[in-house]
Structure formats: structure tokens, C-alpha cells
C-alpha positions in Angstrom: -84.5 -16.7 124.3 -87.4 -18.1 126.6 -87.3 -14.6 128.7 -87.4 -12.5 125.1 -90.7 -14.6 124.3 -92.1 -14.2 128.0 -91.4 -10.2 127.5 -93.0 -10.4 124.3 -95.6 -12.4 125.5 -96.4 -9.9 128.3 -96.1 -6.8 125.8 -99.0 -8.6 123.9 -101.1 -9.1 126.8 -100.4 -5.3 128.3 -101.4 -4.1 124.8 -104.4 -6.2 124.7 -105.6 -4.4 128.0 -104.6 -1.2 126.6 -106.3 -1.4 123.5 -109.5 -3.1 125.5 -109.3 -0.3 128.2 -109.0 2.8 126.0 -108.2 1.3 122.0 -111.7 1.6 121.0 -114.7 3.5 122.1 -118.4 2.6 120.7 -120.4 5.7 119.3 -124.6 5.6 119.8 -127.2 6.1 118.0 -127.7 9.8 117.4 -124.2 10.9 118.2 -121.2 11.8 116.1 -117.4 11.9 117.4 -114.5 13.6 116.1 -110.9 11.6 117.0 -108.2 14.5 118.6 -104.8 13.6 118.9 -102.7 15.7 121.3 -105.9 18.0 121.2 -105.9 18.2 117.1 -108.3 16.8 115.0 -107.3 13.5 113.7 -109.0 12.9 110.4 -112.9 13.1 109.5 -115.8 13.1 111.9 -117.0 9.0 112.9 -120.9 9.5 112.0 -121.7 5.5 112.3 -122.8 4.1 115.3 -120.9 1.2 116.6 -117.6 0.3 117.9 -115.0 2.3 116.7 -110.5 2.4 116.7 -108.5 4.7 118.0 -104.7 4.8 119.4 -104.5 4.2 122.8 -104.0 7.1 125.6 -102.6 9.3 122.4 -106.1 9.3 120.7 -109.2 11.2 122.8 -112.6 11.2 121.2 -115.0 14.5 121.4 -118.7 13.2 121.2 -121.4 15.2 119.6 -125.1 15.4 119.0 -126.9 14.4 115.9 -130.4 15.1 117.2 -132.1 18.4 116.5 -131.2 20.9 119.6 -132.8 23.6 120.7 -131.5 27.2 121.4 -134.3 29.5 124.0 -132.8 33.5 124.0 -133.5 35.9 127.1 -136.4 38.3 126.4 -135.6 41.3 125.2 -137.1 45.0 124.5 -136.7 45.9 121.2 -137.9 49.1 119.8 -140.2 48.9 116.2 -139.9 51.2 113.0 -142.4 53.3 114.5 -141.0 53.5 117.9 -143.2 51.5 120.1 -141.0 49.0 122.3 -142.5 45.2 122.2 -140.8 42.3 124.5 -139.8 39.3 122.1 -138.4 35.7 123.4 -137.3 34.2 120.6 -136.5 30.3 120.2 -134.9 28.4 117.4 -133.7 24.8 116.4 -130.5 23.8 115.0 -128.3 21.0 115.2 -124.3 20.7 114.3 -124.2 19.7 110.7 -120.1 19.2 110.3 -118.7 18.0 113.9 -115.2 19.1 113.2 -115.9 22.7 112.5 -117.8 22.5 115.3 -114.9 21.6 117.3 -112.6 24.0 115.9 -115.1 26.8 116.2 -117.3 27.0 119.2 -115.9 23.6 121.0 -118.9 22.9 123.2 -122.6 22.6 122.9 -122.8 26.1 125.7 -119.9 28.0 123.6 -122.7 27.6 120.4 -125.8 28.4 122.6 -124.0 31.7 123.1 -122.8 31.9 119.4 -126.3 31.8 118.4 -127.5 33.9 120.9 -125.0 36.8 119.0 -125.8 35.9 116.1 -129.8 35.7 116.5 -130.4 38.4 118.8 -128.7 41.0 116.5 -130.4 39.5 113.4 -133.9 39.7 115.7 -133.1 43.5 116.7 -132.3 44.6 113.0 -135.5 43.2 111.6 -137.6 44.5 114.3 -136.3 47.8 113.9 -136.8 48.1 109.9 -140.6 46.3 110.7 -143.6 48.1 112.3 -145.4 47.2 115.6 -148.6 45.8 113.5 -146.2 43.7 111.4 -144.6 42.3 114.2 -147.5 41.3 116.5 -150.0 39.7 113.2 -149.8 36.8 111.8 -148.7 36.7 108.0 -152.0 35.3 107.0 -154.4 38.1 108.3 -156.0 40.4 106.1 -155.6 44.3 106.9 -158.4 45.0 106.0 -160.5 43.1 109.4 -158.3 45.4 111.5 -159.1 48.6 113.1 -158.5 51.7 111.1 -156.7 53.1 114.0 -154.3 49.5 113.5 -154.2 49.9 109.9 -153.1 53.7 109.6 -149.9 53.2 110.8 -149.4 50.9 108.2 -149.6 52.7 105.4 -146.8 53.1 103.1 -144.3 51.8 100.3 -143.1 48.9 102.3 -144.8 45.2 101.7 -146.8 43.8 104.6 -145.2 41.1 106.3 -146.2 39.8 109.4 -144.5 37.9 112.4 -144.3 34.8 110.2 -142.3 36.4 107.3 -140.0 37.8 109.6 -139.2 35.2 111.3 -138.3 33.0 107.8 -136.1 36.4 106.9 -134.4 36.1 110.0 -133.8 32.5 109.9 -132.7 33.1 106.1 -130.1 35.9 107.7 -129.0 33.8 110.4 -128.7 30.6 108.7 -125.8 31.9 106.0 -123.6 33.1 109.2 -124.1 29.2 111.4 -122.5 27.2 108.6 -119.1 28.5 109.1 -119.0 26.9 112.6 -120.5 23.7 111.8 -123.8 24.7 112.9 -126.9 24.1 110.7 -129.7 26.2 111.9 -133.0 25.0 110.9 -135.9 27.7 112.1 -136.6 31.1 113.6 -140.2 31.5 115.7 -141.0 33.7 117.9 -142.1 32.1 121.2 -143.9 35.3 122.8 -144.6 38.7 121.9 -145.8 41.4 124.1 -146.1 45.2 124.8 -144.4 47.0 127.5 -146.8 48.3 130.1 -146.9 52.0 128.8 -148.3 50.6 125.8 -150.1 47.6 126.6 -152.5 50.1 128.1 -153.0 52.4 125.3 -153.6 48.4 123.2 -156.5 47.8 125.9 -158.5 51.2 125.2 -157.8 51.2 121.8 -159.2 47.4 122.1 -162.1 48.7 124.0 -162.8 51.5 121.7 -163.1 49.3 118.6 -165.0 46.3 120.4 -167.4 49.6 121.0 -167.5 50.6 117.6 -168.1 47.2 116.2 -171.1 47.4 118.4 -171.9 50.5 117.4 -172.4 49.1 114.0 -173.6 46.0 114.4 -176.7 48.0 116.5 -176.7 50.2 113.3 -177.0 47.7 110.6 -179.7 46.0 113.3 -181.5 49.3 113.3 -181.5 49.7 110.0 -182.7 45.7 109.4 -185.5 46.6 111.6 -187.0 49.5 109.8 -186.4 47.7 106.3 -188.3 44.6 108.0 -190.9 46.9 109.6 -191.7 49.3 106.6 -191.8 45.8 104.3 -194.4 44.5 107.0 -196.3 48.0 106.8 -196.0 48.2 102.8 -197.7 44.9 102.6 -200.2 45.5 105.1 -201.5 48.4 103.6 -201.1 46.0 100.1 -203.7 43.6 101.4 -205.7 46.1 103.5 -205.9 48.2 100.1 -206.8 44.6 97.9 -209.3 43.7 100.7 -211.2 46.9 100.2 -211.1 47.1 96.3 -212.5 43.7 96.5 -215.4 45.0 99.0 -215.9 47.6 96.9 -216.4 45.4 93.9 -218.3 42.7 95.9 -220.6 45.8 97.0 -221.5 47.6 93.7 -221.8 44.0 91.7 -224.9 43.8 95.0 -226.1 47.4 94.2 -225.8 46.7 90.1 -228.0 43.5 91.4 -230.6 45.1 93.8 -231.1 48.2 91.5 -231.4 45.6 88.7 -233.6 43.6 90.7 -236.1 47.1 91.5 -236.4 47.6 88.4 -237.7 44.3 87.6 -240.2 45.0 90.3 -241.0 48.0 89.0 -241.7 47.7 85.3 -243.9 44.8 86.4 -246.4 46.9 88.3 -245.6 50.5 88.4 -248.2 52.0 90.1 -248.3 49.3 93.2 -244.2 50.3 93.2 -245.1 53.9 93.8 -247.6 53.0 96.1 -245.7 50.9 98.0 -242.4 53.4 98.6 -245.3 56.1 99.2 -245.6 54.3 102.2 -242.5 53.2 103.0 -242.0 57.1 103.4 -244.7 57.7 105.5 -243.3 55.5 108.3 -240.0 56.7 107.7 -241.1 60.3 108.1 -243.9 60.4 110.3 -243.2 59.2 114.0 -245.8 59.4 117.4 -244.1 62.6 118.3 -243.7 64.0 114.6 -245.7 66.9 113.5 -245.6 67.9 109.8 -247.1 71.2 108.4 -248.1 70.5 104.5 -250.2 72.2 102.4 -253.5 70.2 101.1 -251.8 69.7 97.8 -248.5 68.4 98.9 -247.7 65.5 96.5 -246.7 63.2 100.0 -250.7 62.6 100.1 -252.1 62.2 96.8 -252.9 58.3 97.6 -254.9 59.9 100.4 -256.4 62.2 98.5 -257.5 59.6 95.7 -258.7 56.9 98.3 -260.6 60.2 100.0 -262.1 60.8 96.9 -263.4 57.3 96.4 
């Protein structure tokens, strides 16, 4: 009897130091674990951090992210709607939303990086191919209408304009109904970089370079054009005040020739005959100089003063 209770007593201390050594395992903050048994999945996925049960050496725990992950694809060329090839790198953020599909599905964090790189990189290709190059490379907040008309021609049509952004939530919306089945919430779509292949990164820079030199062209236009509105509006009202300035000098000068003939006449009707006298020879000086010499007849009217005084 005393040997039964010393086995018994060591079974309870040998399962002690089992279930210490592997009967529980304690799950951190930001992880999840699903319990396999024999490599099955044993019940529902432990999302509570602590300390945790499980059978020993017959029970293995899988541990899993909660955290937000990150998924980086390879850059690829992709051709456009209107056949110009761009390089996109494309990056996106998901996190596993139901641990035991997860398990079931992809297994391991590497098996779902290259899930999503299937399912993301054909989404990608598909909308770059029914999207054109302009709609691809601008944002989803520009306005058309500051691009170049060379840009904006190849835009036209029936389709809606979309931009990089709008793409990226249509992809994201694709993607994101195809993750869930393996456990995999996917939460956005961006695109990292976009750029041209060489061939056409070239024609970009001289089209680039054209329209820089049109803008200018205009701007030294509509400068132009300032400058001869500013300059005839200068000349207008010059000529404005120069015309004012010799109305009033005109008016300033007959008001004085109104005054002095006004004034002569004064002087006149006051003493006629001294008025006549007086201009009489005013017009002598004016007429007669040192080197003048006049031929008159002796009854020119220019000497009948001299004539009278003679005759006195």
C-alpha cells in the first residue's frame, strides 16, 4: 500500500513537471495562437494575452500576429490602355483577421506574403491595363484642365477619370473580397512608385520641355500684351492732360486778350486822337530802321501827323 502511494505520489510530481514544462504556454500582447493537436486544429483561436492550458507533449500551439503587417511586391512593367509601359512597386497592409483559416490556408506568415503577391499583382496588372497612362501617374485630386493639351488628349473619351488614388481603393476593394477566405484581412492598396520605362521617360522630358516652353511662351504674351495696355493707358492720359493743359492756356490767353483789347479800348475812347497818334508812332519805329529806306508818295497817309505839324 505504502509503494502504491509512493507511485502515485511520483506520478503527481512527474505530471507536475510535465504540465510546468510544456502544460501551459503564455501568449503576448499582440499575438494570437491557435492549439493543434496531432497537427489539427484543436478548437478556436486563444486571442487573450496571458497564460494559457494545453495537453502536454499532445497539444502544440501555432503563434500569430495581431499587429498590422506589411506586404512590399517586386516592381513590375505593366503595359496601360493606351499602350505605354510604366514600372509600378506596389505595397499594401494587411493583418490575419481569423488565425485558424490562416493556418489551414496559407500556414505561415511567407506562404501569405506570396498569396498576396498572386492575388495583388494580377488585381494591379488588370486595372492598369483597362486605365490610361495619365490616370495612372496623377493624383485623383488634380484637375485636367492645368495639364498640357498634349496630356489631356489622350484622355478623352467615355470612361470617368480616375487617378492613381481611385485605383488603388478599386484594387484594394478587388483584392480584399478574395484575402478573407484565408484568414487574411487586407486593409489598403498604394502605390509606392511609379515610373516610365526609358523609351518613354524621354519622350515625358521633351514633351515636359515643350510645355515649360509654351507656358513661357504665354506668360511673355500676356506680359506683352500688359505692357502695351499699361503703355497706351500712360499715352491716353498723357495726351488727356497735355490736351486739358492747353484748353486751359487757351482759355487763360483769350480771357488776357478779351482783357487787353477791353483795356485799349478804354484807352481809346478816352482820347482818341492821342491813341492814333501814339500807334502812328509806334509804327514808325517799327517800320523805319538806320538802314531802312522807304519810297512813299507825299500823300501817303503814314505821314499826315508830319504833314499837319509841317503845316503849323
Amino acid at each position: 500500500m505504502k509503494q502504491i502511494a509512493q507511485f502515485f505520489l511520483v506520478g503527481l510530481v512527474l505530471l507536475a513537471i510535465a504540465i510546468v514544462y510544456d502544460g501551459f504556454f503564455i501568449l503576448e500582447e499582440g499575438q494570437q495562437a491557435v492549439i493543434t493537436q496531432f497537427g489539427a486544429p484543436v478548437g478556436d483561436p486563444v486571442t487573450k494575452a496571458g497564460p494559457h492550458l494545453k495537453v502536454p507533449f499532445i497539444q502544440n500551439t501555432e503563434i500569430f500576429e495581431k499587429k498590422i503587417l506589411i506586404w512590399d511586391g517586386d516592381p513590375n512593367q505593366i503595359p496601360t490602355n493606351d499602350k505605354t509601359y510604366v514600372y509600378l512597386d506596389v505595397t499594401a497592409r494587411w493583418r490575419i483577421a481569423n488565425a485558424l483559416k490562416f493556418l489551414q490556408a496559407v500556414k505561415t506568415e511567407a506562404g501569405a506574403q506570396s498569396m498576396l503577391s498572386d492575388i495583388i499583382n494580377g488585381t494591379v496588372r488588370d486595372m492598369v491595363n483597362k486605365n490610361d497612362l495619365i490616370e495612372i501617374i496623377r493624383s485623383s485630386d488634380w484637375s485636367t484642365d492645368t495639364m498640357s493639351t498634349t496630356t489631356s488628349a489622350s484622355t478623352i473619351g467615355s470612361k470617368p477619370r480616375m487617378g492613381r488614388d481611385k485605383i488603388a481603393d478599386q484594387i484594394l476593394a478587388i483584392a480584399a473580397k478574395v484575402t478573407p477566405q484565408y484568414g487574411i484581412e487586407l486593409i489598403d492598396v498604394m502605390f509606392k512608385r511609379v515610373n516610365y520605362i526609358e523609351s518613354v521617360r524621354l519622350k515625358v522630358y521633351d514633351r515636359m520641355i515643350s510645355e515649360r516652353k509654351r507656358i513661357a511662351a504665354e506668360k511673355r504674351s500676356m506680359g506683352e500684351g500688359q505692357k502695351a495696355e499699361i503703355l497706351g493707358t500712360v499715352d491716353r492720359k498723357l495726351k488727356e492732360v497735355i490736351s486739358e493743359a492747353n484748353r486751359e492756356a487757351l482759355t487763360i490767353k483769350g480771357k488776357a486778350d478779351a482783357e487787353a483789347t477791353r483795356i485799349y479800348g478804354l484807352a481809346y475812347s478816352q482820347d482818341p486822337d492821342f491813341y492814333a497818334f501814339q500807334k502812328t508812332l509806334e509804327s514808325y519805329r517799327s517800320t523805319i530802321g538806320k538802314n531802312t529806306s522807304l519810297i512813299l508818295s507825299s500823300d501817303s497817309e503814314l505821314y499826315k501827323y508830319l504833314k499837319s505839324a509841317e503845316g503849323k
